[in-house]
C-alpha positions as CSV (number, residue, x, y, z in Angstrom):
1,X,-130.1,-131.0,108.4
2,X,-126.2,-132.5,107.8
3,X,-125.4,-132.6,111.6
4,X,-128.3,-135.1,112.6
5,X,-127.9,-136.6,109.7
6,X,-123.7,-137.4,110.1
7,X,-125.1,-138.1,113.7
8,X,-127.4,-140.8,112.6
9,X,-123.8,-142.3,110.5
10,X,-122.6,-143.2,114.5
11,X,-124.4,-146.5,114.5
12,X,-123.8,-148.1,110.9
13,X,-120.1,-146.4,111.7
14,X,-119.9,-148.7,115.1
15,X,-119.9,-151.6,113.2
16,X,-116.5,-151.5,111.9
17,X,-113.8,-153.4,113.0
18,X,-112.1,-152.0,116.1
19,X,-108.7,-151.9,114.6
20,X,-110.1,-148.9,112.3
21,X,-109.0,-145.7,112.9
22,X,-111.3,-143.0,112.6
23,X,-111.0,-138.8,112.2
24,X,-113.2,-137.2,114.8
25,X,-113.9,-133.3,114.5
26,X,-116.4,-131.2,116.4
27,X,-120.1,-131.4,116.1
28,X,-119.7,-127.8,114.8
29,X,-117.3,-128.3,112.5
30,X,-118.8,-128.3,108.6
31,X,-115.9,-130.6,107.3
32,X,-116.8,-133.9,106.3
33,X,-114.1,-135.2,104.6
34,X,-110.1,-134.8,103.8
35,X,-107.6,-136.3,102.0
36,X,-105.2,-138.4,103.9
37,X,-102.6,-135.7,102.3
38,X,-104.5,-132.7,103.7
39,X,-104.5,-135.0,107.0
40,X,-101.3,-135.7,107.5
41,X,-100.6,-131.8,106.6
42,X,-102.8,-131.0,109.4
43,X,-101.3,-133.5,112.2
44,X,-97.8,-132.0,111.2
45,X,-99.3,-128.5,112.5
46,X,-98.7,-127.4,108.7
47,X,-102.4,-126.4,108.4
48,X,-103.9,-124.3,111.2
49,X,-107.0,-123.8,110.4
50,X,-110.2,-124.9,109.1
51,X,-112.2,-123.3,106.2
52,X,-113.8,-120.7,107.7
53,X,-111.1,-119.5,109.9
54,X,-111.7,-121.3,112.9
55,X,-107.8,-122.8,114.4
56,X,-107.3,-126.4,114.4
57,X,-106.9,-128.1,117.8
58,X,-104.5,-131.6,117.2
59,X,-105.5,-133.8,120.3
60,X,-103.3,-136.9,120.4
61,X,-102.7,-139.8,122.6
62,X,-99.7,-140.6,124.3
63,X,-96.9,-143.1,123.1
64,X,-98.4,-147.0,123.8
65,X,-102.0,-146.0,122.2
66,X,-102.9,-147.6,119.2
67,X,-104.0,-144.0,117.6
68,X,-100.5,-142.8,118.6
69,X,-99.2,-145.5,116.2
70,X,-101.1,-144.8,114.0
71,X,-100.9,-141.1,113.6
72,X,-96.6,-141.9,113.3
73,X,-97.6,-143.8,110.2
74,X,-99.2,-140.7,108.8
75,X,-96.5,-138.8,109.5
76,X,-94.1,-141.6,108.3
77,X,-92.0,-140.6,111.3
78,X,-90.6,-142.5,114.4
79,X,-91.3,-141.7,117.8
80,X,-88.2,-139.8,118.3
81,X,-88.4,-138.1,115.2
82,X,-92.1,-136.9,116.3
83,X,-90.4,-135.9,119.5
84,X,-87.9,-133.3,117.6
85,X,-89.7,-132.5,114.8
86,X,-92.4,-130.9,117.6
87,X,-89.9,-129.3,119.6
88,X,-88.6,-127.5,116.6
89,X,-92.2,-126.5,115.5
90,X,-92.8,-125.3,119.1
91,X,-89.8,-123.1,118.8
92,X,-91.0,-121.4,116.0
93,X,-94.6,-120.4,117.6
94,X,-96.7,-123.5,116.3
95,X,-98.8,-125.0,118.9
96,X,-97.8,-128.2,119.3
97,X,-101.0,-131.4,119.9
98,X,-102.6,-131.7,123.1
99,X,-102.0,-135.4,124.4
100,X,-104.0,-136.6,126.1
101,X,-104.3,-139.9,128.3
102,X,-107.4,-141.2,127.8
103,X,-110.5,-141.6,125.6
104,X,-112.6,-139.9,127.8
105,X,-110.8,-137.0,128.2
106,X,-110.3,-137.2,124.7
107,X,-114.1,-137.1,124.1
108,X,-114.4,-133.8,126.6
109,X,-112.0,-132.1,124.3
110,X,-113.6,-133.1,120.9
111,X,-116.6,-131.5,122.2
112,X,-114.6,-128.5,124.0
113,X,-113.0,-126.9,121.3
114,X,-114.7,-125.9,117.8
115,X,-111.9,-126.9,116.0
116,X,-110.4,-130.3,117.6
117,X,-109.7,-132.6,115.8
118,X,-108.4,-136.1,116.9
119,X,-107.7,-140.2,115.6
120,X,-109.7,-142.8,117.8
121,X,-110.2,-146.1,117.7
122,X,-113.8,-147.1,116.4
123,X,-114.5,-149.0,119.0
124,X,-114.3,-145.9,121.4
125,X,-115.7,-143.2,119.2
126,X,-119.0,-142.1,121.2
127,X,-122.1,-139.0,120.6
128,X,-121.3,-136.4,119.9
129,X,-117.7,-137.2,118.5
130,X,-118.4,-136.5,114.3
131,X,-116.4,-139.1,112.1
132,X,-115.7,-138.0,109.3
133,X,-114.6,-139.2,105.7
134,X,-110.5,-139.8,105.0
135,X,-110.4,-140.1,101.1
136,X,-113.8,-140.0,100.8
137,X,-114.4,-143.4,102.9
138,X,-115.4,-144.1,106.4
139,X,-113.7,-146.1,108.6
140,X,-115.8,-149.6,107.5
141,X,-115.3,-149.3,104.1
142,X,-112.7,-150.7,101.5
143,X,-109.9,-148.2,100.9
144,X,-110.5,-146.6,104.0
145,X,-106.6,-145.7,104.9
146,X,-106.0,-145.8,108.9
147,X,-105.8,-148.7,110.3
């Protein structure tokens, strides 16, 4: 079936270099890749939910994390500009991301909620976290876009 089969990806995935961001969804969720557009549409809460219905759960890290750096970049926004632009979303009724301080506790969520979603360092993605495709690479191959 897809799932063991994306499960099986975790190896080869593990060798790519640590500096690679990868997209981690939910072992239940069907997606298996997006376009760094549709991406960076979900991470700015414009997108809430998946095909299929089920809502989108951002999980972040916290300022000082490498993904945190990262996901600015997608966003093409500076720290304080995240800051705002999230307050005035929250204002309006959109859930703003879950951060979260650690990898671990990143992991517990990815598994928690059907619809998380969530950037992580290669290095610390981990079974049952699913990577899946940006662009229609994964994170060790050329033109794959988070670094």
């Amino acid at each position: 079936m897809l799932v063991p089969l994306l499960a099986s990806l975790i190896p080869a995935l593990a060798s790519a270099q640590s500096n690679d961001i990868a997209v981690v969804v939910n072992q239940n969720n069907l997606v298996i890749n997006v376009s760094a557009a549709e991406l960076r549409k979900i991470f700015a809460g414009e997108r809430s939910s998946w095909p299929g219905g089920t809502s989108i759960k951002l999980l972040t890290r916290g300022r000082g994390a490498r993904e945190h750096d990262c996901l600015l970049g997608l966003l093409q926004m500076t720290e304080t500009e995240y800051e705002h632009y999230w307050k005035e979303r929250s204002g309006v009724g959109t859930e703003a991301p879950v951060t979260l301080p650690s990898n671990g506790m990143q992991k517990e969520a990815v598994q928690a909620f059907r619809g998380a979603i969530a950037l992580v360092q290669m290095r610390d993605v981990r079974s049952p976290m699913r990577v899946i495709k940006v662009e229609g690479r994964f994170p060790n191959q050329d033109g794959y876009p988070l670094h």
